[in-house]
LOVOPA-447769 format. One record per atom (N, C-alpha, C, O): x, y, z; residue in three letters. Coordinates in steps of 0.2 Angstrom, whole numbers, plus 5000, padded with zeros to 4 digits. Atoms other than C-alpha are relative to their C-alpha. Example, Ala and Ser with C-alpha at 12.3 -4.5 7.8 and 13.67 -1.06 7.14 Angstrom:
BEGIN
500449945000ALA 506249785039ALA 500450065000ALA 500950055003ALA 499649944999SER 506849955036SER 499650055003SER 499950115004SER 
END
This chain:
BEGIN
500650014996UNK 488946484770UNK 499450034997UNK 498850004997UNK 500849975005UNK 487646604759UNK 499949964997UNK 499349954996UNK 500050045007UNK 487946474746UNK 499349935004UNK 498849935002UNK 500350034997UNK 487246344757UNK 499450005003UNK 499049975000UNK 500349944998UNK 486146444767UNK 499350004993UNK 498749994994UNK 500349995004UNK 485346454748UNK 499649944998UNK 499049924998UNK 500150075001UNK 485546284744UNK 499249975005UNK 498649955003UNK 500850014996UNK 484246254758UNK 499450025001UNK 498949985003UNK 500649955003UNK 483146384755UNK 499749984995UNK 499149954996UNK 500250035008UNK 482946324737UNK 499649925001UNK 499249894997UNK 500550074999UNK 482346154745UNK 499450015003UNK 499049975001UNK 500749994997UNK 480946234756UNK 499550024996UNK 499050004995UNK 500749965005UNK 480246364743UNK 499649954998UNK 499149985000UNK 500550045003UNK 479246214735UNK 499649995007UNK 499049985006UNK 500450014995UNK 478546194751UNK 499650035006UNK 499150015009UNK 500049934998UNK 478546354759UNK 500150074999UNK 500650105002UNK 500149955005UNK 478146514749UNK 500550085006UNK 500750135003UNK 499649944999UNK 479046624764UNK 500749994998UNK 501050044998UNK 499350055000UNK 480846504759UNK 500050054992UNK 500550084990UNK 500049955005UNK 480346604741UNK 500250045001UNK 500850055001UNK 499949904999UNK 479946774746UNK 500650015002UNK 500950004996UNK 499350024995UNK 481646764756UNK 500350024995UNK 500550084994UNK 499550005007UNK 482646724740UNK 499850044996UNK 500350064992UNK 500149935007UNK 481846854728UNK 500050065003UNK 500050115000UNK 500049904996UNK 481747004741UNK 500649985002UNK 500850014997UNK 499450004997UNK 483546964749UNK 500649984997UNK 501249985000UNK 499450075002UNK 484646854740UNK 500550034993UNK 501150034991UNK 499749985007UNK 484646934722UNK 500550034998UNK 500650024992UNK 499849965001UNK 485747064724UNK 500950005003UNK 501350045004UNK 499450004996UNK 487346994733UNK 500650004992UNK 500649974987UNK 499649985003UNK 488847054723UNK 500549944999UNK 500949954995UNK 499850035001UNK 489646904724UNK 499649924992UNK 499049904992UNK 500350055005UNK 489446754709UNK 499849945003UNK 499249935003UNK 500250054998UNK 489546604718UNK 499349985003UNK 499049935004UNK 500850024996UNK 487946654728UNK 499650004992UNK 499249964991UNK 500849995005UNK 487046704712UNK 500049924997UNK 499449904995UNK 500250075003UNK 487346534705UNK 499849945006UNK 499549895006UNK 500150044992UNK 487146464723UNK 499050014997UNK 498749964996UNK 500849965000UNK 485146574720UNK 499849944994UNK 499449904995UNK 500350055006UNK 484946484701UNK 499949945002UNK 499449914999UNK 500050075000UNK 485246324707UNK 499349995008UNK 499049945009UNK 500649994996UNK 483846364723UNK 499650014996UNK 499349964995UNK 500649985006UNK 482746434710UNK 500049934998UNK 499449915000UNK 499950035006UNK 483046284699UNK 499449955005UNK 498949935004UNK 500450064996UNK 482346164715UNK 499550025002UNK 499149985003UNK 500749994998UNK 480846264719UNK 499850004994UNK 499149994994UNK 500350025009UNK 480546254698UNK 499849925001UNK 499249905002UNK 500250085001UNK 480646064699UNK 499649995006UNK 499449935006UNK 500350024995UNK 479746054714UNK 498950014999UNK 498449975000UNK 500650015003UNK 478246134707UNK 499850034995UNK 499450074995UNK 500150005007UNK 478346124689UNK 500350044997UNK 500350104999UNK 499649925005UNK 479446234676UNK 499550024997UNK 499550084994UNK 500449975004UNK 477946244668UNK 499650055002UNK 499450104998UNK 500549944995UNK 476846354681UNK 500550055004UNK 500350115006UNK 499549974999UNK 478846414686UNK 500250054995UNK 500550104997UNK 499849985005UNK 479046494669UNK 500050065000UNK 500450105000UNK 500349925000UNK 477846644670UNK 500150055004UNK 499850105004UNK 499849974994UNK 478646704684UNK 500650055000UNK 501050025004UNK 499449975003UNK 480046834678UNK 500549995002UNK 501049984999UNK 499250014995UNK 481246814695UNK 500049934997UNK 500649904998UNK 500050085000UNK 481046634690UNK 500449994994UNK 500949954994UNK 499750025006UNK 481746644671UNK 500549975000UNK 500549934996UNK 499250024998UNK 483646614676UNK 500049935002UNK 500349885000UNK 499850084999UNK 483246464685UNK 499849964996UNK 500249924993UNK 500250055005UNK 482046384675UNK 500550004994UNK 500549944992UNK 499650045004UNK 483346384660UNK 500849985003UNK 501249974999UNK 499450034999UNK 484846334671UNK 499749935000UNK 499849894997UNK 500250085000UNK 483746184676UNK 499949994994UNK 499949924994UNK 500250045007UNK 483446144659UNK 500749984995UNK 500749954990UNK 499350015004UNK 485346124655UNK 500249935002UNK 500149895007UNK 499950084999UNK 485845964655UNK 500749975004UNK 501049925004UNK 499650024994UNK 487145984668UNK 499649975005UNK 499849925009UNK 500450044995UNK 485745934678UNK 499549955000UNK 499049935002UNK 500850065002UNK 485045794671UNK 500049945003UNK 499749895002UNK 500250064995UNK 485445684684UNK 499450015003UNK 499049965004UNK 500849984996UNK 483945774692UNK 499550024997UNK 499050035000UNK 500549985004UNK 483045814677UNK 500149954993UNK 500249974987UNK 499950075006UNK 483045644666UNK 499550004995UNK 499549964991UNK 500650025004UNK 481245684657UNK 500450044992UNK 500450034986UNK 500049985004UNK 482145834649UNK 500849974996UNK 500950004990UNK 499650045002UNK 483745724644UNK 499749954993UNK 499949954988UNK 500550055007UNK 482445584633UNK 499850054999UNK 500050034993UNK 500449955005UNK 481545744626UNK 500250055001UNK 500250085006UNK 499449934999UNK 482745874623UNK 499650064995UNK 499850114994UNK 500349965001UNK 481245954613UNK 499650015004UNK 499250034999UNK 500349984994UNK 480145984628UNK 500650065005UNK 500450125007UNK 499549955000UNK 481846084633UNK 499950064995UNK 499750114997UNK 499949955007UNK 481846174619UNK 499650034998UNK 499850084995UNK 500749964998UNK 480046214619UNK 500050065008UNK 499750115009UNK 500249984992UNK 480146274637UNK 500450064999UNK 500150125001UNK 499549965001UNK 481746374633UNK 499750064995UNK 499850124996UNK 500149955002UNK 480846454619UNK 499550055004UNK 499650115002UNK 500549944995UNK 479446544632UNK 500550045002UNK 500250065007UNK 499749934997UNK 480946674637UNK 500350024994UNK 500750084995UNK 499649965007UNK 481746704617UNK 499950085001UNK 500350114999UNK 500049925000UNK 481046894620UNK 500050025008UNK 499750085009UNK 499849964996UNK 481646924639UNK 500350044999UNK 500850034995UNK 499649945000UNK 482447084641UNK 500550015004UNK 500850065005UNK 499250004993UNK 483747024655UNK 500349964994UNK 500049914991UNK 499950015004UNK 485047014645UNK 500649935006UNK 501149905003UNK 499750054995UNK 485846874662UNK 499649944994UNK 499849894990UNK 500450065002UNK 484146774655UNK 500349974995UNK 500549914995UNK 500050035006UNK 484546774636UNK 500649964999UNK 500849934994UNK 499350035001UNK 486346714641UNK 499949935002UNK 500349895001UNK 500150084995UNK 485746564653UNK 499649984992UNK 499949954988UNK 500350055007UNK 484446504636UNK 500649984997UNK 500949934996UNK 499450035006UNK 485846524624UNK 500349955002UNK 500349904998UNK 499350064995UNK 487046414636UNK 499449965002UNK 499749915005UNK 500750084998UNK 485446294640UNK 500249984991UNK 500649934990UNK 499950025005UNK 485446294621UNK 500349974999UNK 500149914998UNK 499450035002UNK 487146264617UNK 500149945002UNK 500249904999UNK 499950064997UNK 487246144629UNK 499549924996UNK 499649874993UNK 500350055005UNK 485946044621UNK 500149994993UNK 499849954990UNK 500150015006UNK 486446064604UNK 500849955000UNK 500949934994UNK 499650035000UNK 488045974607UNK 499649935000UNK 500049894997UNK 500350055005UNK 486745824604UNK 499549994996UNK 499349944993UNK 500749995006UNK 485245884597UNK 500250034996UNK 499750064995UNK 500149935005UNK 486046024583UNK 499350024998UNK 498950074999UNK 500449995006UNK 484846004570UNK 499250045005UNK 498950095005UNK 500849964995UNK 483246034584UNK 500250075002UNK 499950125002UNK 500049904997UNK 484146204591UNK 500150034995UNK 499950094994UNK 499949975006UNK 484646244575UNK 499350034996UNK 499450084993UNK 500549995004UNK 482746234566UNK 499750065006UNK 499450115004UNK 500549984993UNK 482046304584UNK 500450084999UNK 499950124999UNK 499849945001UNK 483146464580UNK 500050024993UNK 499750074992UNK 500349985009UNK 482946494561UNK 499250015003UNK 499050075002UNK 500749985001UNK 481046494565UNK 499950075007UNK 499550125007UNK 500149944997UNK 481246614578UNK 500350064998UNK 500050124998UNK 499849935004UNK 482346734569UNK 499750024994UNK 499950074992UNK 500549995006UNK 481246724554UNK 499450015000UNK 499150034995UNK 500549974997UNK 479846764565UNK 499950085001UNK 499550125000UNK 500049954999UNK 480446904571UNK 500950025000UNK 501350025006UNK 499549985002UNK 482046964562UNK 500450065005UNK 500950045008UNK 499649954998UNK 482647124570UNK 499950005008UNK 500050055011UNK 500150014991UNK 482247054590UNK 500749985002UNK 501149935002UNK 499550014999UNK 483747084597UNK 500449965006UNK 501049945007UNK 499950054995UNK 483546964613UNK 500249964995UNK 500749934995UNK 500150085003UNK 483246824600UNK 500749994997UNK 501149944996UNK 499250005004UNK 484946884591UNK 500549975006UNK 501049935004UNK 499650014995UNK 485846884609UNK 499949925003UNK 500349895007UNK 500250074997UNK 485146704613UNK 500449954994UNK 500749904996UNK 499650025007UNK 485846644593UNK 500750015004UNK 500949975007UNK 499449994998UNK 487446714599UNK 500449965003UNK 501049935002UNK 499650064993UNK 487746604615UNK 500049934998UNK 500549894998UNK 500350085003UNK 486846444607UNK 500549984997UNK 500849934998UNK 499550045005UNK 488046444592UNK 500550015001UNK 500850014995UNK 499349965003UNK 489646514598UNK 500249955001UNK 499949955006UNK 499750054999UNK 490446344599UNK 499949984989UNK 500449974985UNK 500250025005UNK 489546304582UNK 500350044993UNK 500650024989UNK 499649935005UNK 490146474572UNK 500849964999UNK 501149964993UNK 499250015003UNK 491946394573UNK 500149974996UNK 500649974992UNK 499950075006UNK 491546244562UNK 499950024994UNK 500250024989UNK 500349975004UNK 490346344554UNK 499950064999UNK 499350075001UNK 500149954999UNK 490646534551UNK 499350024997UNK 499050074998UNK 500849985003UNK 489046544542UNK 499450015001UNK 498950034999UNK 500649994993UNK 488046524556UNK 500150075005UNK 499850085009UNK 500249914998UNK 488446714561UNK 499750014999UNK 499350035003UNK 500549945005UNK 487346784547UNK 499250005005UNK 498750035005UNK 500850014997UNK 485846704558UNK 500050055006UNK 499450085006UNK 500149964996UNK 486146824573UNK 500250095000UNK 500050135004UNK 499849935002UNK 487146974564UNK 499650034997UNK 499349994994UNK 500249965005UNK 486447124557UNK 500349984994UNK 500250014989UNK 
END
């Protein structure tokens, strides 16, 4: 019922900023998973409702805008399906959050898209860890992205290990 309950929330917020407040003062903290992913996927709808890009700088908001960007939802999100670097762009505005929930939803937005873009998440991570070597978000976001990838290729560790 909370799950649901969310679900609808998540449809008003774009419409109605108390349908937000609501979900970020009340919802956040429910010990249960299925709500919180119930919360990501409300987030995700008042993202798309008005905009991930005006969505992004909003820190409660981080989690959803990169579940939305995972291409579990690309029935609902087709622009970022034809440009999976516009994802990947967008994904990079949280490479340095400090919830370490955030850098695990990028990684896993990542990964997910690297199953058919590699080489674009691959380059998009070299330049950021070459940017800023000892960032240990950006190490924990490499992690997630390429653990599927490491197995083919253990060589793709060194980019996230000390």
């Amino acid at each position: 019922m909370r799950s649901f309950a969310l679900g609808i929330l998540g449809r008003l917020a774009g419409q109605d900023r108390r349908a937000l407040d609501f979900l970020y003062q009340h919802c956040g903290n429910d010990p249960a998973w299925q709500v919180n992913e119930a919360l990501a996927v409300a987030f995700d709808d008042y993202c798309a409702a008005v905009g991930y890009e005006w969505a992004i700088p909003q820190p409660y908001l981080h989690r959803a805008v990169s579940e939305g960007l995972r291409p579990w939802v690309s029935s609902n999100r087709q622009y970022f399906v034809t440009h999976p670097q516009a994802a990947i762009d967008l994904l990079g505005l949280l490479k340095d959050d400090e919830s370490r929930y955030v850098q695990a939803s990028v990684g896993n937005a990542w990964r997910d898209i690297s199953r058919k873009h590699f080489d674009l998440v691959l380059a998009a991570l070299k330049a950021w860890l070459t940017a800023a070597p000892h960032s240990k978000a950006r190490r924990v976001v490499a992690k997630f992205a390429l653990e599927i990838a490491v197995k083919t290729d253990p060589s793709l560790r060194q980019l996230y290990e000390n």
